[in-house]
SEVEXZA-247238 format. One record per residue: residue in three letters; x negated, y, z negated of N, C-alpha, C, CB in turn. Coordinates in steps of 0.1 Angstrom, whole numbers, padded with zeros to 4 digits, always signed. Atoms other than C-alpha are relative to their C-alpha. Glycine has a CB too. Example, Ala and Ser with C-alpha at 12.3 -4.5 7.8 and 13.67 -1.06 7.14 Angstrom:
ALA-0009-0012+0000-0123-0045-0078-0009+0012+0000+0010+0000-0012/SER+0009-0011+0000-0137-0011-0071+0008+0011-0008-0004+0005+0014/
//
This chain:
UNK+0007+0010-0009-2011+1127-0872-0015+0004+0001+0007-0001+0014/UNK+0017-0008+0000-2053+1126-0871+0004+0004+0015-0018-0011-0003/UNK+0001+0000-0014-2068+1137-0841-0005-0007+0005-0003+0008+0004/UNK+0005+0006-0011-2077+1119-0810-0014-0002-0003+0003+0009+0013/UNK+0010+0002-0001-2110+1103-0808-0004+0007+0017-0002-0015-0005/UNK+0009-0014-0012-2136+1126-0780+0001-0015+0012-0027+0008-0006/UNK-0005+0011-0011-2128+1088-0758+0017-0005+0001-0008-0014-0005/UNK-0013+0003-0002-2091+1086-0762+0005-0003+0012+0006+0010-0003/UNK-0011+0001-0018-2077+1093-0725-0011-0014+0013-0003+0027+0013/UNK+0010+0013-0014-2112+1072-0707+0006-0016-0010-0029+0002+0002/UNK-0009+0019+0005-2098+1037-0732+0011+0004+0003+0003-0008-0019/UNK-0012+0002-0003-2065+1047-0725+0002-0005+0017+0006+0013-0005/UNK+0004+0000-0015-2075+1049-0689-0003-0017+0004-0015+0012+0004/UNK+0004+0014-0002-2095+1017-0694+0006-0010+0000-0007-0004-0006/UNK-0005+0008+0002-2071+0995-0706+0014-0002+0012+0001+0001-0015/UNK-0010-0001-0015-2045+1004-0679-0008-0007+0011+0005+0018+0006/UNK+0008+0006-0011-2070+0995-0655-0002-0014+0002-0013+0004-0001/UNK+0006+0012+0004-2078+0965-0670+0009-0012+0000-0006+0002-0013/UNK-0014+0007-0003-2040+0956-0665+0012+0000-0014-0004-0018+0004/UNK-0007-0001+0016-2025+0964-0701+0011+0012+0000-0014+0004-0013/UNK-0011-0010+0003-1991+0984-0708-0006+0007-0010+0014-0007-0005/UNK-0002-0009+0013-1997+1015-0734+0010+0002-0003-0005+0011-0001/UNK-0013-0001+0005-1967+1013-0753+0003+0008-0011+0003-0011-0002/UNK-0003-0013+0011-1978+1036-0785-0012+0001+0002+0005-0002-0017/UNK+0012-0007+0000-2000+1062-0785+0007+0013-0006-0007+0002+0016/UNK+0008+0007+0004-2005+1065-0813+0007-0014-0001-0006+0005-0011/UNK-0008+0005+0008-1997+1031-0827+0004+0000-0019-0002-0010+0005/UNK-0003-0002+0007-1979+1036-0855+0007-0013-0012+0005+0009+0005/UNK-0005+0011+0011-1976+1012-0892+0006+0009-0005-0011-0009-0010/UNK-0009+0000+0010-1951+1019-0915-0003-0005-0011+0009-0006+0004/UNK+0006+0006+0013-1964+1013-0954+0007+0006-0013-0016+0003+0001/UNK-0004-0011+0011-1939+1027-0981+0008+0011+0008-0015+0006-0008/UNK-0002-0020-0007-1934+1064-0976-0016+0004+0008+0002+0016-0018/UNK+0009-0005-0009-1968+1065-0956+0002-0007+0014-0013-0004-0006/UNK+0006+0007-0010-1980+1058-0923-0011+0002+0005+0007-0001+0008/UNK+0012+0004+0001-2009+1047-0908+0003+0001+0013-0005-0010-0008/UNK+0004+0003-0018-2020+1053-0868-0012-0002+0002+0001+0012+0009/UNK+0008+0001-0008-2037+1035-0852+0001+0004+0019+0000-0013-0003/UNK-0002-0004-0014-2049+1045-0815+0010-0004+0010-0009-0002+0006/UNK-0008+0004-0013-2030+1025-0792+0006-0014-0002-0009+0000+0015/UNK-0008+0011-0002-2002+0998-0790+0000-0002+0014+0013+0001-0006/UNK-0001+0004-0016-2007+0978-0753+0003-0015-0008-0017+0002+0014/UNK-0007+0014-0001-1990+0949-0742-0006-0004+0014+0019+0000+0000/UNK+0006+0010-0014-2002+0921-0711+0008-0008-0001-0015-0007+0000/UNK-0004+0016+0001-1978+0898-0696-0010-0011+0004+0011-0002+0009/UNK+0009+0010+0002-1998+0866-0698+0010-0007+0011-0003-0006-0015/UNK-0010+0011-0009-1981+0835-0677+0007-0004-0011-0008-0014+0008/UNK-0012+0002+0001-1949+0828-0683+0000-0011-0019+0005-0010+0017/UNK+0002+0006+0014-1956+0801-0711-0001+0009-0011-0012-0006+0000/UNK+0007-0009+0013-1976+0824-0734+0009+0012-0003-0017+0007+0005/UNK-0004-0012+0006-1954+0853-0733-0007+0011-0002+0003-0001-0009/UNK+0009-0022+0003-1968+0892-0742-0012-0001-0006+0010+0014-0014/UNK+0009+0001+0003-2001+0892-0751+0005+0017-0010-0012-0004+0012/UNK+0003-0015+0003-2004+0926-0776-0007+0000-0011+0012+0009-0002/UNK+0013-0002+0007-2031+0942-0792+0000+0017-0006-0014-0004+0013/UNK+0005-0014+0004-2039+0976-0810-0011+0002-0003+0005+0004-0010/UNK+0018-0004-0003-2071+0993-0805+0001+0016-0012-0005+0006+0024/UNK+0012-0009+0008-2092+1016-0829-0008+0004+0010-0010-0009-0010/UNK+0008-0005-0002-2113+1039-0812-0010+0005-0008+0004+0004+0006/UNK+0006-0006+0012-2144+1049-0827-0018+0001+0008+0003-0011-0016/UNK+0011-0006-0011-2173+1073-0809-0015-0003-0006+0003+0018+0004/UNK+0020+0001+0010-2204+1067-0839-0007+0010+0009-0013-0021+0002/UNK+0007-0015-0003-2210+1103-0829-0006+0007-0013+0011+0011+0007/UNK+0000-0007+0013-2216+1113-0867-0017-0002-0001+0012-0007-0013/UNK+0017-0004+0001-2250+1121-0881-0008-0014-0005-0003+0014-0014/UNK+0001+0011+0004-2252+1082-0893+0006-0008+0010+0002-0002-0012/UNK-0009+0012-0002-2248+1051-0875+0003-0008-0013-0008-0008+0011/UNK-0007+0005+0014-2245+1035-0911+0012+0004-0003-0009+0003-0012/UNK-0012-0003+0003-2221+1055-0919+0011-0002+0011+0000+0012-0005/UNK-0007+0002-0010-2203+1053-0887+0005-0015+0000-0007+0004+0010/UNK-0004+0013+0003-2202+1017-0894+0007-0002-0010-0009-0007-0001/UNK-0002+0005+0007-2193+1013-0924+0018+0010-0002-0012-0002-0009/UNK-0009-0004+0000-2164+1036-0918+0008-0007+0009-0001+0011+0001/UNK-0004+0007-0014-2154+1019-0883+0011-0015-0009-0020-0008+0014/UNK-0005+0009+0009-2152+0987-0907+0009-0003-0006-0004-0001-0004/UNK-0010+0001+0008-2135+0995-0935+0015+0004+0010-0004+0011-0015/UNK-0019-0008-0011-2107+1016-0913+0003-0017+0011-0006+0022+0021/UNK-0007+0011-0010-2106+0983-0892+0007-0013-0010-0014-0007+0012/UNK+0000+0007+0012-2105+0958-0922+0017+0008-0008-0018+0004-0008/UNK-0016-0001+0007-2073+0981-0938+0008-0001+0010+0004+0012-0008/UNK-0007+0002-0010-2057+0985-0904+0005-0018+0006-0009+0007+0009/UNK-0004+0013+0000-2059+0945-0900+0006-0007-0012-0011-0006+0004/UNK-0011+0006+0012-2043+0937-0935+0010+0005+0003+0000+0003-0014/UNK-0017-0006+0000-2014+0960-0928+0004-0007+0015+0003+0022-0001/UNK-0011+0009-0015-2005+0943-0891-0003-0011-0005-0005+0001+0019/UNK-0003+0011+0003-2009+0912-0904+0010-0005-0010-0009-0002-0003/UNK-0010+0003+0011-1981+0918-0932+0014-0001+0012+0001+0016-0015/UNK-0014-0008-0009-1958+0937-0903+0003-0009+0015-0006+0021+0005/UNK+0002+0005-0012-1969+0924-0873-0011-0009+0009+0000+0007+0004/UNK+0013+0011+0001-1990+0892-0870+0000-0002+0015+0001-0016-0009/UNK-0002+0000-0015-1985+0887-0830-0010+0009+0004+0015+0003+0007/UNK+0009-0017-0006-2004+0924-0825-0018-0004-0008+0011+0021-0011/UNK+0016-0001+0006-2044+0917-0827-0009+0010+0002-0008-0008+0004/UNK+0009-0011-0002-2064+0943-0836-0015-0002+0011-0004+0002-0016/UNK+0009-0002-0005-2094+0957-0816-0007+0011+0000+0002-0001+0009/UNK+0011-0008+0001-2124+0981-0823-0004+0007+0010-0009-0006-0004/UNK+0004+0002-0013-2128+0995-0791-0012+0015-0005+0016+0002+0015/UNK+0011-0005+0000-2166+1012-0788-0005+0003+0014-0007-0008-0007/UNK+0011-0003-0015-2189+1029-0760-0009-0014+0004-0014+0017-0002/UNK+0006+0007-0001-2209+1002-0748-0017+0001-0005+0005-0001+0011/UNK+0015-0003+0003-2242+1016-0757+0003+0000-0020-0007+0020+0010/UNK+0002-0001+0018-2231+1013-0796+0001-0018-0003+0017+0012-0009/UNK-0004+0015+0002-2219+0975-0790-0016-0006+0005+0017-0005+0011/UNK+0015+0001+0002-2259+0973-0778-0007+0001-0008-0005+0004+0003/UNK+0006-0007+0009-2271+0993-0801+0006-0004-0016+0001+0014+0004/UNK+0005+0001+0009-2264+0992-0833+0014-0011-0006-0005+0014-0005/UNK-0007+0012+0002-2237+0967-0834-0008-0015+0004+0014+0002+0008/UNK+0012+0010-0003-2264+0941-0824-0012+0002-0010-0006+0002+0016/UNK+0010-0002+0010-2288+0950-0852+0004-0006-0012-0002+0014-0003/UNK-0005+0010+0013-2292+0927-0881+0009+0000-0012-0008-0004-0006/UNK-0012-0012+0010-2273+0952-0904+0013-0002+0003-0002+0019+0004/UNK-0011+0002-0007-2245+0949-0885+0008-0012+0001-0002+0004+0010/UNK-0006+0017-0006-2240+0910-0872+0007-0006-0014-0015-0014+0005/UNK-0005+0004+0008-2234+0897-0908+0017+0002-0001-0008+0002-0008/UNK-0013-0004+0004-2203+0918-0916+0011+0000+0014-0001+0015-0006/UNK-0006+0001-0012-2190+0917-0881+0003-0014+0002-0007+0005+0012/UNK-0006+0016+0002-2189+0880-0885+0011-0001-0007-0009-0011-0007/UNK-0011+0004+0014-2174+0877-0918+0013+0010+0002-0009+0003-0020/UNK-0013-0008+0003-2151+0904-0913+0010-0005+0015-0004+0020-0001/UNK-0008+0005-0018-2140+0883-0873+0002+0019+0006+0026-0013-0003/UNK-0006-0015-0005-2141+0923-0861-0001-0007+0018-0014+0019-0005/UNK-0001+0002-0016-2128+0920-0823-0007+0011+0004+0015-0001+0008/UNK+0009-0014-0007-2145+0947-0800+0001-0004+0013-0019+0004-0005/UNK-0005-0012-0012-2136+0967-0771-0015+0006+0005+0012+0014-0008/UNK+0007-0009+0002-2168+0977-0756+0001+0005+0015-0013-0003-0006/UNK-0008-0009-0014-2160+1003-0726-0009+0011+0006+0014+0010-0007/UNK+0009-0012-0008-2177+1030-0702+0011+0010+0001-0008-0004+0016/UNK-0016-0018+0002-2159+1064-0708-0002+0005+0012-0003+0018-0015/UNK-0004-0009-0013-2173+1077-0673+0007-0006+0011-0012+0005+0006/UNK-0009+0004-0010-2162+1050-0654+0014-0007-0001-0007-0007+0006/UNK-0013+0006+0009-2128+1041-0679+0003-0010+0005+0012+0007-0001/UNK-0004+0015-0003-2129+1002-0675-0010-0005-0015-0007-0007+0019/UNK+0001+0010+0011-2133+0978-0700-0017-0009+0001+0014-0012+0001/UNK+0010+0005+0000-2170+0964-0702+0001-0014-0002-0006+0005-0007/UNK-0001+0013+0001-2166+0934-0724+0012-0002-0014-0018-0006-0003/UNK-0013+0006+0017-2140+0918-0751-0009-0011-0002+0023-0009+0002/UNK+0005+0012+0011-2156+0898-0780+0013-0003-0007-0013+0005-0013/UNK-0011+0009+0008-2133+0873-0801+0012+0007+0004-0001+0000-0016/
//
């Protein structure tokens, strides 16, 4: 199993807050003889109609010596993580979840917007000191 992203416990924190069941941690795909974790399986009862809302989140700190690279890793890892729940588990929408000062920064830079379109990346952007949810895009 990797290790924990350096924000693990403040999103895990966040999303509780925010009214969301953690149900895997990690969550865990199934692919073959591999598997694949992602950070966190949560669930939200919605009203009665709608049924369980559930989502799996990506964390990802773009602490590395590149925000390019940080991106373009964030990406791809979100991009293969969203083909394989979409084979297994189409109901569960993925989520990117980010510090808020990266969903400013360099996720708002022109570098960035194109492929975040075309790729529909959802995003999680969050405050680790005060573990609450900032904002949800798509």
């Amino acid at each position: 199993m990797p290790a924990k992203d350096i924000y693990h416990e403040q999103v895990k924190s966040a999303l509780v807050n925010d009214g969301w069941v953690v149900t895997h941690d990690p969550y865990t795909i199934a692919f073959g003889q591999r598997n694949i974790f992602v950070d966190f399986g949560a669930e939200r009862m919605l009203a009665a109609e709608k049924g369980n809302q559930k989502i799996a989140v990506e964390i990802k700190s773009f602490q590395g010596a590149s925000d390019i690279r940080d991106l373009e890793q964030a990406i791809g890892q979100y991009v293969f993580y969203r083909s394989l729940l979409n084979r297994f588990e189409v109901e569960r929408k993925l989520y990117l979840a980010v510090p808020y000062a990266v969903l400013i920064g360099i996720l708002e830079e022109a570098i960035a917007r194109p492929v975040l379109e075309d790729e529909q990346v959802a995003i999680i952007a969050f405050d680790a000191e005060k573990e609450r949810i900032i904002q949800w895009s798509r």
